[in-house]
C-alpha positions as CSV (number, residue, x, y, z in Angstrom):
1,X,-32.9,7.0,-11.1
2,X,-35.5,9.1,-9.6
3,X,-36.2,8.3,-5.7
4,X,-40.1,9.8,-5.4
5,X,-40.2,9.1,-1.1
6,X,-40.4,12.1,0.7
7,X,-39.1,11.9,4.3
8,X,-39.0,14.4,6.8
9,X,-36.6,16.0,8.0
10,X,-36.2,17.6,11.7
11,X,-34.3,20.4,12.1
12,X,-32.4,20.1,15.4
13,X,-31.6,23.7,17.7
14,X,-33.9,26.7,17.4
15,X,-30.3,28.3,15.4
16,X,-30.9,26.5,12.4
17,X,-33.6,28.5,11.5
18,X,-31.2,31.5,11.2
19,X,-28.9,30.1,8.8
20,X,-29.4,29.5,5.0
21,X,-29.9,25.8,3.8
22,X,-26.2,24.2,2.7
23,X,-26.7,22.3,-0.3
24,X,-24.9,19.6,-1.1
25,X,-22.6,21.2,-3.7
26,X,-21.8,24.0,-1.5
27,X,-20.5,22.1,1.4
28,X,-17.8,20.6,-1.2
29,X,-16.8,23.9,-2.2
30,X,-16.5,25.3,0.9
31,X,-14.7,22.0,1.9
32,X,-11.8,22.7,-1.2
33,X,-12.0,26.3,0.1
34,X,-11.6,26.3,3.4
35,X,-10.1,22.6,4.8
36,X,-6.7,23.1,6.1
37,X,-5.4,19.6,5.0
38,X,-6.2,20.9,1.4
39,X,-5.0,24.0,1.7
40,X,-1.5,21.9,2.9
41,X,-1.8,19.8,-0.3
42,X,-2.2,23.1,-2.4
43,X,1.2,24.4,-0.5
44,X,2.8,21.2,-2.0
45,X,1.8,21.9,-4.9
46,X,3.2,25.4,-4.9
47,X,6.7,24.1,-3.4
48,X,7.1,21.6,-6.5
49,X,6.7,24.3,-9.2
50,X,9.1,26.3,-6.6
51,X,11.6,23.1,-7.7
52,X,10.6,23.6,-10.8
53,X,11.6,26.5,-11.7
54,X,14.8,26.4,-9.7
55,X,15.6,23.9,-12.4
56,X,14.4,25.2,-15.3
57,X,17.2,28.0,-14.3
58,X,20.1,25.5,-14.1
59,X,20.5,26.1,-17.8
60,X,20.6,30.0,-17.5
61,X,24.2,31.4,-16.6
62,X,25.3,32.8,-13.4
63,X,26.4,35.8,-12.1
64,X,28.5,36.2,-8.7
65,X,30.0,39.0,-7.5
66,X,32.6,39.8,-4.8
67,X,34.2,42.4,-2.8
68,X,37.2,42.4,-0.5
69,X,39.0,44.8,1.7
70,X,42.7,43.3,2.8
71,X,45.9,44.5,4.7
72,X,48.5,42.4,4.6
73,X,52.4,42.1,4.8
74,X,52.5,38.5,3.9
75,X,55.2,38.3,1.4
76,X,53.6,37.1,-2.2
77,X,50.4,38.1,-1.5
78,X,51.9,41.3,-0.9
79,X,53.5,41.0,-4.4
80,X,50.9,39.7,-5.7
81,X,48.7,42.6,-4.5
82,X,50.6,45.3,-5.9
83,X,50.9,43.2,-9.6
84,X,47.3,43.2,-9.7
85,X,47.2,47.4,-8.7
86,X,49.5,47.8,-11.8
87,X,51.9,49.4,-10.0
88,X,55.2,46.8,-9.5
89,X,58.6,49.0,-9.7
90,X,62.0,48.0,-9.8
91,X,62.7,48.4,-6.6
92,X,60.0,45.7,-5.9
93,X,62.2,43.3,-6.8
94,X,64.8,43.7,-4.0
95,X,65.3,41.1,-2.6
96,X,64.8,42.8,1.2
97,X,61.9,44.1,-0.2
98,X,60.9,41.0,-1.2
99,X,61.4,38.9,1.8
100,X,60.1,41.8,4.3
101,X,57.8,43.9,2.5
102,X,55.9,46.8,4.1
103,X,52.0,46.5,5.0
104,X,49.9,47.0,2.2
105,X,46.0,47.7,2.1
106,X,43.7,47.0,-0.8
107,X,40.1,46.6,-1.8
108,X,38.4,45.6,-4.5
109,X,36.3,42.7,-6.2
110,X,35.3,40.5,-9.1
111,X,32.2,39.6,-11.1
112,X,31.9,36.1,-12.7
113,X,29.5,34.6,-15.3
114,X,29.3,31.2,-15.7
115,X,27.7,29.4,-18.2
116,X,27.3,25.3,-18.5
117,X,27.4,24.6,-22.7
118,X,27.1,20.8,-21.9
119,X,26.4,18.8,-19.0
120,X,25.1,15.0,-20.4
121,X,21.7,15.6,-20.7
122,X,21.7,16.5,-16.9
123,X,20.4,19.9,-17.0
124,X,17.4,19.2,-19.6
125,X,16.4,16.2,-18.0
126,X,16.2,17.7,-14.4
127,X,14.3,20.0,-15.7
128,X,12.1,17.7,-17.4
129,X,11.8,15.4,-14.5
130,X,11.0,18.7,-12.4
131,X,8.2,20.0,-14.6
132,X,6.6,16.0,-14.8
133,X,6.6,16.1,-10.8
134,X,5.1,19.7,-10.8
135,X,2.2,18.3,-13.1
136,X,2.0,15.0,-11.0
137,X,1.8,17.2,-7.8
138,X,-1.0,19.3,-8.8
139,X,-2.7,16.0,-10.7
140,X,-3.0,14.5,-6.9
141,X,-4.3,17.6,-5.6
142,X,-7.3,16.8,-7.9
143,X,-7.5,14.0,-6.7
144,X,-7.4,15.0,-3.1
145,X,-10.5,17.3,-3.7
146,X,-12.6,14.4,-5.2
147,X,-11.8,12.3,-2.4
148,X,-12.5,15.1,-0.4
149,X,-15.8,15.8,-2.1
150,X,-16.6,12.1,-2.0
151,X,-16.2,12.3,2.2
152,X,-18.8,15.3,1.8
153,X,-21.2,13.5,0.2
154,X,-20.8,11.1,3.3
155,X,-21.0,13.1,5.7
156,X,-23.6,15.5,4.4
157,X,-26.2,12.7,3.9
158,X,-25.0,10.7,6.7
159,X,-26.3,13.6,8.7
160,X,-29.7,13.6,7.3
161,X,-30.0,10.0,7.8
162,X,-29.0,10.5,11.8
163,X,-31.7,13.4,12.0
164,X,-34.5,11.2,10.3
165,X,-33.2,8.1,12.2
166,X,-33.6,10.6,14.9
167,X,-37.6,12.4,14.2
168,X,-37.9,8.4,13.7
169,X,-37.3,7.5,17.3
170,X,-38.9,10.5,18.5
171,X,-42.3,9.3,16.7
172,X,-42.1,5.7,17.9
173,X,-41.5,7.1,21.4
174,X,-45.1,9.6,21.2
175,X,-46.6,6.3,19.7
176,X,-45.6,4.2,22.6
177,X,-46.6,6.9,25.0
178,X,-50.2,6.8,23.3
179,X,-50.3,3.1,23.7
180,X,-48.9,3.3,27.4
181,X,-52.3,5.5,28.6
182,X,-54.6,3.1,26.5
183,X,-52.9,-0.2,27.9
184,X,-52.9,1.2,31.1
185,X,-57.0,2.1,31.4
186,X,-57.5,-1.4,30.1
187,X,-55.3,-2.6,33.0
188,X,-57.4,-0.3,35.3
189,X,-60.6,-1.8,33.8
190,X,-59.4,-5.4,34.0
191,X,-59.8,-6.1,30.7
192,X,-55.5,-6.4,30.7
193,X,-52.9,-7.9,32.8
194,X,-50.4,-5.9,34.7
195,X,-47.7,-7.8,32.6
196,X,-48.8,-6.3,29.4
197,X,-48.2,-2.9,31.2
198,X,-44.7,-4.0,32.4
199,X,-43.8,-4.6,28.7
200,X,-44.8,-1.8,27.2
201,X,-42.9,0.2,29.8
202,X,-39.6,-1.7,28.6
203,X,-40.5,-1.3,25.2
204,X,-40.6,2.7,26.2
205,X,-37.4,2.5,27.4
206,X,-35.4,0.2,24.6
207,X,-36.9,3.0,22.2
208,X,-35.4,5.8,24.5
209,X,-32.4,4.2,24.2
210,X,-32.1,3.4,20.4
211,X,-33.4,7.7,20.6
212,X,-30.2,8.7,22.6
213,X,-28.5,6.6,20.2
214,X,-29.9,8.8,17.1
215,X,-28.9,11.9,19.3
216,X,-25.1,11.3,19.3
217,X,-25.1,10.0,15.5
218,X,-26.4,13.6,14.7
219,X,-23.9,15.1,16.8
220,X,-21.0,13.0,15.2
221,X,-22.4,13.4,11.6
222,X,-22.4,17.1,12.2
223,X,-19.1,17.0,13.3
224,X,-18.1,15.0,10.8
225,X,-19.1,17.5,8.7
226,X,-17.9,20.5,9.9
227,X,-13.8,18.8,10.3
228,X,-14.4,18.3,6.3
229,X,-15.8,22.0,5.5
230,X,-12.7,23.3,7.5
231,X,-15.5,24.7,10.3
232,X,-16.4,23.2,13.4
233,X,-19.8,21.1,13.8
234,X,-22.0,22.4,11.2
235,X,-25.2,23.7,12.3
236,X,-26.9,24.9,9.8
237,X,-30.0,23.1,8.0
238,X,-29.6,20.8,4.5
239,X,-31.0,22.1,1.2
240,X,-30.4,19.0,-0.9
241,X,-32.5,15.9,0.3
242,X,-31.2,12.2,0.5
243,X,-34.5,11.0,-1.5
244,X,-34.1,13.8,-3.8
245,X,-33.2,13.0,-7.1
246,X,-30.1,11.7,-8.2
247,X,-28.0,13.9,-10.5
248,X,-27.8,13.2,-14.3
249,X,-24.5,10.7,-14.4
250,X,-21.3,12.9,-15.8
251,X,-19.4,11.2,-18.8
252,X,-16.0,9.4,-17.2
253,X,-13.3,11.6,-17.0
254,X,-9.6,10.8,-16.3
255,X,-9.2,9.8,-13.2
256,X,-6.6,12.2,-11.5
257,X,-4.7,9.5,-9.8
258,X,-3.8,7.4,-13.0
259,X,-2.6,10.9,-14.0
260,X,-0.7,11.6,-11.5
261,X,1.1,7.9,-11.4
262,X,1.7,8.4,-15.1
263,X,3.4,12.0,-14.6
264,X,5.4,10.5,-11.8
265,X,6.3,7.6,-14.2
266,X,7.4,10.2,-17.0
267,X,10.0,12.2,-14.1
268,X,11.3,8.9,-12.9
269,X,12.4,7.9,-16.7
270,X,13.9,11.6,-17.0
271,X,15.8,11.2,-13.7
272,X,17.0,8.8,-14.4
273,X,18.6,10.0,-17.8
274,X,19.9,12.9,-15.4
275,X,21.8,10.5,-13.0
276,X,23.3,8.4,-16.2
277,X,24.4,12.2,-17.7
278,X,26.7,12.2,-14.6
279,X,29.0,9.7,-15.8
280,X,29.3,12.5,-19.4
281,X,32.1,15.1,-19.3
282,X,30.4,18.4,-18.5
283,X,32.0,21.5,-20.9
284,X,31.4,25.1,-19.2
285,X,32.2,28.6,-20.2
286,X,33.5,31.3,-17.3
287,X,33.8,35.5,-18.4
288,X,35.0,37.7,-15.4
289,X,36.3,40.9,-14.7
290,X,37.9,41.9,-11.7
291,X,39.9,45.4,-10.2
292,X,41.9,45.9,-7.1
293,X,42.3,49.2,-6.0
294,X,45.0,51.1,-4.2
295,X,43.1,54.3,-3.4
296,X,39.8,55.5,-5.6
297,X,41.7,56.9,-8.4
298,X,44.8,54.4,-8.4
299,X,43.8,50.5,-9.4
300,X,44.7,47.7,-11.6
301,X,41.8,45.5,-13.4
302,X,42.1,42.3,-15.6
303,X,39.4,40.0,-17.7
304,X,39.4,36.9,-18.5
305,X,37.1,34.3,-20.3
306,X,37.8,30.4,-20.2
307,X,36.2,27.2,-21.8
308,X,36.8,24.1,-19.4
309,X,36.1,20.6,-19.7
310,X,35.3,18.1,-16.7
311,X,35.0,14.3,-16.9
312,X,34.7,12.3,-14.0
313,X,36.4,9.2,-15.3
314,X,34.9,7.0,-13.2
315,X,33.0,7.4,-10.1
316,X,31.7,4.0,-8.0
317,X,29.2,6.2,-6.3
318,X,27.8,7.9,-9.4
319,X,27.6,4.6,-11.5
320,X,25.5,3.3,-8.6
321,X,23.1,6.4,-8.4
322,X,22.3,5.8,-12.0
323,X,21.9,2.1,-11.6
324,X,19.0,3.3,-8.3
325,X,17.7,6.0,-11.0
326,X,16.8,3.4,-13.2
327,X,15.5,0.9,-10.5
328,X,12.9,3.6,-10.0
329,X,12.1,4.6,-13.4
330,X,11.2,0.5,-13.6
331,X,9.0,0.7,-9.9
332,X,7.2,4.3,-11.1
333,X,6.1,2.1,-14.0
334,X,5.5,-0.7,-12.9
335,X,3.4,1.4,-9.9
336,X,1.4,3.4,-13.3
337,X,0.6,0.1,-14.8
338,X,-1.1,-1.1,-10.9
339,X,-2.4,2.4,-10.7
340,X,-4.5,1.4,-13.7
341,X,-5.4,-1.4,-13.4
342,X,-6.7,-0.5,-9.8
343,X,-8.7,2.1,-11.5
344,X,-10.4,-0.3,-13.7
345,X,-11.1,-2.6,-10.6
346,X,-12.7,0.1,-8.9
347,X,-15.2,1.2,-11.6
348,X,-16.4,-2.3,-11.8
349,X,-16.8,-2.3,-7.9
350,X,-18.9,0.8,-8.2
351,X,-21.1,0.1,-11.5
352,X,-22.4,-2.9,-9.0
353,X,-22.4,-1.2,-6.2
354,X,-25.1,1.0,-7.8
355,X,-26.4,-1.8,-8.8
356,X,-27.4,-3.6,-5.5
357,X,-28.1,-0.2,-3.7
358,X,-30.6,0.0,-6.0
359,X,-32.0,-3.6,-5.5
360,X,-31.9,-2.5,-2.2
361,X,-33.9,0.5,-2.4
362,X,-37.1,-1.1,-4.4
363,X,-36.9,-4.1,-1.8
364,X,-37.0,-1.2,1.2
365,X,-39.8,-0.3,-0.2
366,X,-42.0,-2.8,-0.1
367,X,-40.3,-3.8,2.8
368,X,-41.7,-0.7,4.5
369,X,-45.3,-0.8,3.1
370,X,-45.8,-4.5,4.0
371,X,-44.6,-3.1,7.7
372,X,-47.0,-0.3,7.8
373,X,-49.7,-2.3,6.6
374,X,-49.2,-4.9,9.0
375,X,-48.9,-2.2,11.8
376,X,-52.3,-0.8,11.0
377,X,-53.8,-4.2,11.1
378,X,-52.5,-5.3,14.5
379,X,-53.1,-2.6,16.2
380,X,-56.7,-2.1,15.6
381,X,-57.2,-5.8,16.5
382,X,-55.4,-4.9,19.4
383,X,-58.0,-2.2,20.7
384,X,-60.8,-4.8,19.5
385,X,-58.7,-7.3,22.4
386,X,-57.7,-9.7,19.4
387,X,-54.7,-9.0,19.2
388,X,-52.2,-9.8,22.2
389,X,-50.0,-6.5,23.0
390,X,-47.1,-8.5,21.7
391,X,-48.2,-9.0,18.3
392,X,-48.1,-4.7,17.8
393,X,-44.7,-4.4,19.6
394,X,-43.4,-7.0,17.0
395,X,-45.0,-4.9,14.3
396,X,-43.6,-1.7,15.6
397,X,-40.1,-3.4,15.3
398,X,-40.8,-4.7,11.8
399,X,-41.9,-0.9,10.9
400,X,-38.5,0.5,12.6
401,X,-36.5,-2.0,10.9
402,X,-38.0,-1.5,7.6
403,X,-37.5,2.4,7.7
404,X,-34.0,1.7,8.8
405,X,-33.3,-0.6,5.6
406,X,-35.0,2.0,3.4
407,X,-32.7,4.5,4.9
408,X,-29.8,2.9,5.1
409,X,-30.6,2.1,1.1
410,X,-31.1,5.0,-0.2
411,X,-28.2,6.3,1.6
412,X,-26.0,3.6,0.2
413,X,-27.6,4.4,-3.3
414,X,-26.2,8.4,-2.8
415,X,-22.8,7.5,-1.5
416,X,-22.7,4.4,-4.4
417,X,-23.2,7.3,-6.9
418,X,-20.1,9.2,-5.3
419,X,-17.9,6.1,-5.2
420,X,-18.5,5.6,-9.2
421,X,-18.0,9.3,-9.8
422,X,-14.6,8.6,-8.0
423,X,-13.7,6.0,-9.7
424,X,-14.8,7.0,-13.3
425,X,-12.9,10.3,-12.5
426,X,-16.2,12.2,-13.0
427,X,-17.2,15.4,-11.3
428,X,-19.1,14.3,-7.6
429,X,-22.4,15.6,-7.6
430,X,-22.0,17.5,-10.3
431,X,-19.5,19.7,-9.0
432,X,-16.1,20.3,-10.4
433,X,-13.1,22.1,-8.7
């Protein structure tokens, strides 16, 4: 829909003129750039494919290796010490020997390699469900930057409205300042009572108020802003307009969310398998190698390799993990199905959103020319001394609140656009991350 009112727009601090105009676009990138809570989301994102990797490597063997030093003249260790050297004599077997050997020092160590061969489905499906929540993770981070984007959008024109609502006030207040020193030589003249004076000054006043208003909505807006481009207020000028056309609509896209849910569905399924694979016997293979020394040039070393089987019969606690694993994989599911159906809600919301906000935009319009019509007509009566000074102060208040529905419209008409972008899962304004 193309918006053909032009407005202007009032720059506000003899800095902006310094700084380049932010479009629209650019103040959503630098918001996925530089806004800390993103950047934290990202560092999520980073510490589940951490977790994923750690167990993608629960399938790959393990090495551990060890080194000892020991003096001792504890009796079998003592024994034991000198078997593993390779060095037991006869006269180790004495039985004073045995019972009160002398001191003996050793050092030495061991490598192991372990390797699981079958664990019940455990290892592959935790590292499934690890992959799914890595996806899922960096699915909501999309998500995140949409929303994100779709606060920008907010913000950014929100701004613009407070700065016109703003140049707005500033022209009604030179207007009633023009009609103060008219009113106010007819008063001298006698051609106008002193009340009619009286009420232009509080009409001065309610307008200087509804200006100081406009003042801190731009400062908030800007604000606003800047705490969603990761600065602080923004101070710069706007390049893209709020009556400026609207964007060509993007085709729907999938919706980041829905994604994620579904990913988070898919983990919870293979978690699930992973708690039930607890209750499976678990078959690993061990290789090692190990030396003990006496001195540098005398030692002993062995090897060894072993299969082993493990089967925890029956558990109470395990059976009730996998029973909760399951009760999850149902509620991730369950959540998924919601998740979509929300989605669906939420386009619907938005395709009438648009909708309205446009109604609301041609009705500002005409709105607003009836007003300044009616303006123009009541005040030139009122310099003929037709009109009573009422009649253009009412007319002045239809003008202000007809330029504050046409604002407020087309405002709602940009941010309506965002919303559906949103919820369609199309790129905001055009823009994708």
């Amino acid at each position: 829909m193309s918006i053909k009112l032009k407005l202007p727009w009032m720059l506000v601090g003899a800095g902006l003129l310094a700084q380049e105009p932010l479009t629209v676009a650019e103040a959503i990138q630098r918001a996925w750039k530089d806004q800390a809570g993103l950047r934290a989301g990202q560092a999520l994102v980073e510490a589940r494919q951490a977790d994923a990797e750690a167990l993608r490597g629960l399938r790959l063997p393990s090495l551990t290796l060890s080194a000892n030093g020991v003096r001792t003249n504890e009796p079998m260790q003592t024994f034991g010490i000198k078997l593993n050297q390779a060095r037991i004599t006869a006269s180790d077997f004495n039985p004073a020997s045995l019972n009160h050997p002398d001191p003996i020092s050793a050092f030495g160590g061991t490598f192991v390699v372990q390797q699981p061969l079958y664990a019940g489905g455990r290892i592959r499906s935790a590292s499934r469900a690890g992959a799914f929540m890595a996806q899922a993770e960096q699915a909501s981070q999309e998500r995140r930057k949409q929303e994100t984007a779709q606060l920008v959008v907010e913000a950014y024109f929100g701004a613009q409205a407070a700065e016109q609502a703003l140049a707005w006030a500033d022209e009604t207040l030179a207007w009633v300042r023009g009609l103060q020193a008219f009113v106010d030589a007819r008063v001298a003249q006698g051609l106008m009572l002193e009340a009619e004076a009286q009420r232009l000054k509080a009409a001065q006043a309610q307008v200087e108020a509804q200006r100081a208003e406009a003042q801190a909505r731009v400062r908030n807006a800007r604000s606003g802003l800047g705490l969603l481009t990761g600065s602080g207020p923004f101070q710069g000028s706007f390049a893209t307009q709020l009556a400026s056309e609207l964007p060509e609509a993007a085709p729907e896209g999938k919706r980041a969310d829905v994604a994620a849910a579904s990913l988070q569905a898919q983990a919870a399924q293979e978690q699930a398998k992973a708690a039930s694979g607890s209750l499976r016997p678990e078959v690993g293979l061990e290789l090692g190698a190990g030396a003990l020394h006496q001195s540098w040039s005398e030692k002993g070393n062995w090897t060894w390799a072993a299969v082993g089987v493990k089967w925890r019969v029956f558990s109470a606690p395990d059976r009730s993990k996998a029973n909760a694993a399951r009760a999850q994989a149902r509620a991730a599911e369950e959540s998924r199905t919601f998740k979509q159906q929300q989605a669906e809600h939420e386009v619907r919301v938005a395709r009438e959103g648009i909708l309205a906000a446009e109604a609301r935009v041609a009705a500002a319009r005409q709105a607003m020319a009836a007003a300044e019509e009616s303006k123009r007509l009541r005040e030139a009566r009122h310099r003929e001394g037709l009109t009573p000074l009422t009649d253009v102060l009412d007319a002045e208040a239809a003008r202000q609140g007809a330029r504050a529905l046409l604002l407020q419209s087309l405002y709602d008409l940009r941010t309506s656009r965002a919303a559906l972008d949103l919820a369609t899962g199309a790129p905001i304004e055009g823009v994708k991350p």
